[in-house]
C-alpha positions in Angstrom: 35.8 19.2 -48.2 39.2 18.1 -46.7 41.3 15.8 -48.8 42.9 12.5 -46.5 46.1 11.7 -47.0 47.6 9.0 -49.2 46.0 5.3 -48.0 44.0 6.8 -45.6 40.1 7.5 -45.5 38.2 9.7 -43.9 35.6 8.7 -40.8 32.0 9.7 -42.2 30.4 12.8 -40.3 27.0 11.2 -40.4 25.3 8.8 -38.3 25.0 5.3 -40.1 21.3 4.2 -40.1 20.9 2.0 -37.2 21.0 -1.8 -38.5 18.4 -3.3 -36.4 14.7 -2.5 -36.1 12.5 -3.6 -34.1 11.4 -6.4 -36.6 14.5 -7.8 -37.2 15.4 -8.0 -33.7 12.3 -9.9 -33.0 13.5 -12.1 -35.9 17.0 -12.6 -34.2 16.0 -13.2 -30.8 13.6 -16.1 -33.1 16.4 -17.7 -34.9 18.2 -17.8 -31.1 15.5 -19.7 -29.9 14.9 -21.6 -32.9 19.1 -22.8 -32.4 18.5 -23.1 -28.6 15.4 -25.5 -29.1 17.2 -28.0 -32.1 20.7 -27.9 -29.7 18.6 -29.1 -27.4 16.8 -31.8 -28.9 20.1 -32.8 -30.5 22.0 -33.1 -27.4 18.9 -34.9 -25.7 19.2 -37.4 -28.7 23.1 -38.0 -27.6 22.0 -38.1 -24.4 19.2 -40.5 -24.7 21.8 -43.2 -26.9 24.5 -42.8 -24.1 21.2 -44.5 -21.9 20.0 -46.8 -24.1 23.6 -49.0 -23.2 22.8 -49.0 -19.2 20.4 -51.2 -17.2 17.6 -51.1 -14.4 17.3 -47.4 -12.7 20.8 -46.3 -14.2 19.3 -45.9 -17.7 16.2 -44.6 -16.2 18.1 -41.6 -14.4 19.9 -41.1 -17.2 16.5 -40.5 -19.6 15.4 -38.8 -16.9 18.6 -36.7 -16.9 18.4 -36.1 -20.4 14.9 -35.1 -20.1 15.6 -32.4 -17.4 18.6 -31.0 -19.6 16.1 -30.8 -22.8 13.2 -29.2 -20.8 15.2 -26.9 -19.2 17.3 -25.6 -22.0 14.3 -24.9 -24.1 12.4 -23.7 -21.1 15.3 -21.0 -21.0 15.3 -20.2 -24.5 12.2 -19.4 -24.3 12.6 -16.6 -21.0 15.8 -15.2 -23.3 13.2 -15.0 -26.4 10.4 -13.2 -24.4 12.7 -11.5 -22.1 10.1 -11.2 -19.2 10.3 -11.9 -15.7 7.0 -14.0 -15.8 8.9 -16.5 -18.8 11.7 -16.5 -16.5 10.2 -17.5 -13.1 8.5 -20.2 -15.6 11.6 -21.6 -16.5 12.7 -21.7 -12.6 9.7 -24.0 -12.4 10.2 -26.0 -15.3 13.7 -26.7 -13.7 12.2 -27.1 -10.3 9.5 -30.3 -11.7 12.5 -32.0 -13.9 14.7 -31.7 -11.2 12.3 -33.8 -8.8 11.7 -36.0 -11.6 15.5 -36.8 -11.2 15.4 -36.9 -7.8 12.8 -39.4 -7.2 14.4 -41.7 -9.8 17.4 -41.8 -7.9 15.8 -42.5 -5.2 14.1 -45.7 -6.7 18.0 -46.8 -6.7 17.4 -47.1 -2.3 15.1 -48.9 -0.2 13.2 -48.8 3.2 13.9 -46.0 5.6 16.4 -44.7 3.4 14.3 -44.5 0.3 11.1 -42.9 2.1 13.8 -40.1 3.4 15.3 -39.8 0.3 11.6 -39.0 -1.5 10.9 -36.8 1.4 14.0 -34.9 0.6 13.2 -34.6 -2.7 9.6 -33.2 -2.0 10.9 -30.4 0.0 13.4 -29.3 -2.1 10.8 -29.7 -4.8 8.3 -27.4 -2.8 11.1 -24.8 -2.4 11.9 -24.2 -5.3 8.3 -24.0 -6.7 7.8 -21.8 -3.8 10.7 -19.7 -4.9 9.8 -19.5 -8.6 6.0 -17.9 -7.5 7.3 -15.5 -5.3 9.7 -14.4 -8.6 6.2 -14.9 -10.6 4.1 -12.6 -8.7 7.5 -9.9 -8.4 6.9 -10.0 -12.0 3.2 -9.4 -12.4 2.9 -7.8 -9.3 0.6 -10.2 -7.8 0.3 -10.0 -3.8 -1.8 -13.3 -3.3 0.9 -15.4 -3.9 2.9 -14.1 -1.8 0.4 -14.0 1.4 0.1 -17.5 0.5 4.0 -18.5 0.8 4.6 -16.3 4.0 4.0 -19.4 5.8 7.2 -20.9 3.7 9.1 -17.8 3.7 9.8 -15.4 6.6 10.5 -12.4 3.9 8.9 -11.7 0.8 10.8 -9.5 -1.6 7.8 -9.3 -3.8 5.7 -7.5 -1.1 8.7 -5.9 0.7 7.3 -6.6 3.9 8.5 -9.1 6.7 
């Protein structure tokens, strides 16, 4: 045994146990998810008084801003909790549907020609994205059907690695 000198100590030679085990990081990435999902509905509350003080289609963008921002946020909490590519490419299409929720309320805000464009718009951006999050979907489970069904939409599919 080697002495240290005066006010110093010495490093231990021994591996410390490791802290975490498999139960307790399941427990962790819980009590992240459990945070992620009350932040949420706490900043959707804010949200949802800053609405209540606007009129006609303002206030309902703005709910169905807030709505988007909730569902999303806990949609994402959820892909960090599981960790999986599947949860993930569900979140992409949570994002996607809330997204065209918004969209097609700001489009109430136009009329005519310009209205029926804007809702167009919004469709296809919609489809995209849905299109994009099952192509990261079947990546993920490995599924080839989807993605013979979005070649039309896509010219590559990374999924399938083909052209």
């Amino acid at each position: 045994m080697v002495a240290a000198p005066a006010g110093m100590a010495l490093a231990q030679t021994t591996a410390p146990a490791p802290s975490t085990t498999a139960g307790t990081a399941a427990t962790g990435a819980r009590a992240d998810y459990d945070a992620a999902v009350k932040q949420a509905d706490a900043d959707y509350k804010a949200a949802s008084a800053k609405c209540d003080g606007m009129k006609d289609n303002a206030k309902d963008v703005c709910k169905a801003e807030a709505k988007r921002d909730r569902d999303v946020a806990k949609a994402q909490a959820e892909a960090r909790r599981d960790g999986t590519q599947k949860a993930m490419a569900k979140a992409e299409k949570t994002k996607a549907d809330r997204d065209y929720d918004v969209a097609k309320e700001m489009c109430d805000d136009k009329k005519g020609n310009d209205k029926d464009v804007c809702k167009k718009d919004a469709k296809a951006a919609h489809e995209k994205a849905l299109t994009a999050a099952k192509v990261d979907k079947a990546a993920a489970t490995g599924s080839r059907s989807v993605c013979t069904r979005t070649m039309s939409a896509l010219r590559f599919c990374a999924s399938c690695a083909r052209p």
